[in-house]
C-alpha positions in Angstrom: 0.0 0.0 0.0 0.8 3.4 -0.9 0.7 7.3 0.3 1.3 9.3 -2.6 1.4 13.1 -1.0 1.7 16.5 -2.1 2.9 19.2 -0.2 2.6 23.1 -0.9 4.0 25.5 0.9 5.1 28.9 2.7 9.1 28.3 2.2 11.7 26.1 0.5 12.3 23.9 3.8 10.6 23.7 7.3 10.7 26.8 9.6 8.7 26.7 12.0 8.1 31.1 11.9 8.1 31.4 8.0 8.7 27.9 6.3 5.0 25.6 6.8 2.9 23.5 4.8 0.1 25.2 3.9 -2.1 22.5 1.6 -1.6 18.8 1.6 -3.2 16.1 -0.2 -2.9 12.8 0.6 -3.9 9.3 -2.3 -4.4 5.8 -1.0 -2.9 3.8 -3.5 -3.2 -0.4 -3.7 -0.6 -0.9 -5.9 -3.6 -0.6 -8.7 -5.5 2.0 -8.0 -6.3 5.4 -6.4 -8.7 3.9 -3.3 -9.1 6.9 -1.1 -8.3 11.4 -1.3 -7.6 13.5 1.6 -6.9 16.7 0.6 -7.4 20.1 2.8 -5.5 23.6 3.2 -3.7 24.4 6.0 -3.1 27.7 8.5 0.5 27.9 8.3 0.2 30.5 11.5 2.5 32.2 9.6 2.8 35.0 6.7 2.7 33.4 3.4 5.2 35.6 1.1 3.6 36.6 -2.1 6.4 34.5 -3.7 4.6 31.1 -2.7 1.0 33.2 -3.5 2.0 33.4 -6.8 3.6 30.1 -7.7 0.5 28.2 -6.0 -2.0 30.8 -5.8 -3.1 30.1 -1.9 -3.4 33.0 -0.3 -3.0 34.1 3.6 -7.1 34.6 3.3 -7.5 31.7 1.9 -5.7 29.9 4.9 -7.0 32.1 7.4 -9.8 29.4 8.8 -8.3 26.5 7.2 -7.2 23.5 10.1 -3.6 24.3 11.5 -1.4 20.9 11.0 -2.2 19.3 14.7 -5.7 19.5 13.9 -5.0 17.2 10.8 -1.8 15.8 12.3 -3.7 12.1 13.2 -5.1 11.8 9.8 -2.4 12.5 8.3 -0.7 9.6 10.8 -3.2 7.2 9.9 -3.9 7.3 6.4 0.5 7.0 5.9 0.6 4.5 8.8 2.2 1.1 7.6 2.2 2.5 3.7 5.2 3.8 1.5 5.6 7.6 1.7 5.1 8.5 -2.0 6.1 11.8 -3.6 7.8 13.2 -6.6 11.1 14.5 -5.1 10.0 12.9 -2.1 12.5 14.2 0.2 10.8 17.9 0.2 7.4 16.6 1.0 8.9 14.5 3.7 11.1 16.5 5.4 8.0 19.3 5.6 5.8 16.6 7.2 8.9 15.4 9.3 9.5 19.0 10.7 5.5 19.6 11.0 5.5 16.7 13.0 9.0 17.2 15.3 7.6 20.9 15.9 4.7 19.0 17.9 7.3 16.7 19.5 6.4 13.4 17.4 9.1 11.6 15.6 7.3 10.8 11.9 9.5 7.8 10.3 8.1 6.2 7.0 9.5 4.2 4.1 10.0 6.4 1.1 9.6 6.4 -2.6 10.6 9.2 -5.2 8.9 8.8 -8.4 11.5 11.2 -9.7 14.2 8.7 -9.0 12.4 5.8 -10.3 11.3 7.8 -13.4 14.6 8.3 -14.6 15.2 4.7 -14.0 12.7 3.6 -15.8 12.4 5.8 -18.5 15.8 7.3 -19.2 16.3 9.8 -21.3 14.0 12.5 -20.7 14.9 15.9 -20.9 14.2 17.1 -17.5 12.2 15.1 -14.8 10.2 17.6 -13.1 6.8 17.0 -12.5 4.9 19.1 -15.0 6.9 18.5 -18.0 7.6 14.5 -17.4 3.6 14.3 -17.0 3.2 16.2 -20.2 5.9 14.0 -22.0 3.0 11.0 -21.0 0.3 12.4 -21.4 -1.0 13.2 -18.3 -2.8 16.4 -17.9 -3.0 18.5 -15.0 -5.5 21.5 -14.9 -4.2 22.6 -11.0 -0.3 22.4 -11.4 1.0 24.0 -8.0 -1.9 22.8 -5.9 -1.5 19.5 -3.8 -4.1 18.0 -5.1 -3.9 18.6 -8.9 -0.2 17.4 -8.3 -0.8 14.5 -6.2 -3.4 13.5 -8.8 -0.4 13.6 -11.7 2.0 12.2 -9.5 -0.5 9.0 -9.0 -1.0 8.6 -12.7 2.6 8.7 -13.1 3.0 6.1 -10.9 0.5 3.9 -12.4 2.8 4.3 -16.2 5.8 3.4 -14.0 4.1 0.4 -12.3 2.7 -0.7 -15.5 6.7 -0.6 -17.2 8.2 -2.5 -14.0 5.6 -5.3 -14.9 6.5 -5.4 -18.1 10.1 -5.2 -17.8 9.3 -9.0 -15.7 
């Protein structure tokens, strides 16, 4: 079982005055399909920079009522519990949820998966492997790039093509 995540944010690593996550969306995968969504903003309690407003478009009002990460925090522990930690450049999405989670005194440990890493394993080649060009290289659309779920969604589909080519390659 899978947890592919997507992360947006308020800075390029965890701070916890000016560097939080500030939308997350989490896919249950089975190893065939997509089998459950959580998806929700989240109050940073900090300012978001209109860097970050312009790249994802979430704004500080649009935060402003949204859940702060304890109030999701046990979701977000069970729906990853006993499943792979899934993410395109995984280690950014992780080490926001890691340093989310230390800030509140928990130690968050879960196995890890880059689908960056196994896409240029398993399709070499390619130009660049960031998200939005790769999933446009296969085909896979994505109306709501820079928004967790939009590119958890992509990041799912890519990792049903890369499933599908491990099988093959049996």
């Amino acid at each position: 079982m899978f947890a592919i995540i997507d992360i947006e944010t308020c800075g390029g690593k965890f701070e916890p005055q000016r560097g939080r996550i500030t939308e997350i969306c989490i896919l249950i995968h089975d190893g065939l399909q997509v089998t459950e969504k959580f998806s929700t903003l989240i109050n940073p309690e900090c300012y978001i920079a209109p860097i970050y407003t312009n790249i994802t478009g979430i704004t500080n009002q649009m935060v402003a009522t949204a859940p702060k990460f304890h109030e999701v925090a046990n979701t977000i522990l069970k729906l990853t519990q006993n499943r792979t930690f899934v993410a395109h450049n995984v280690s950014f999405d992780y080490n926001f949820i890691k340093g989310e989670f230390a800030a509140l005194g928990y130690e968050y440990e879960r196995e890890k998966l880059c689908t960056v890493r196994l896409s240029r394993k398993l399709i070499p080649g390619k130009k660049t492997y960031s998200l939005g060009p790769l999933c446009q290289s296969l085909g896979i659309s994505n109306d709501a790039r820079h928004r967790a779920e939009g590119d958890a969604v992509a990041t799912a589909k890519l990792f049903d093509i890369l499933l599908q080519i491990k099988s093959n390659s049996k």
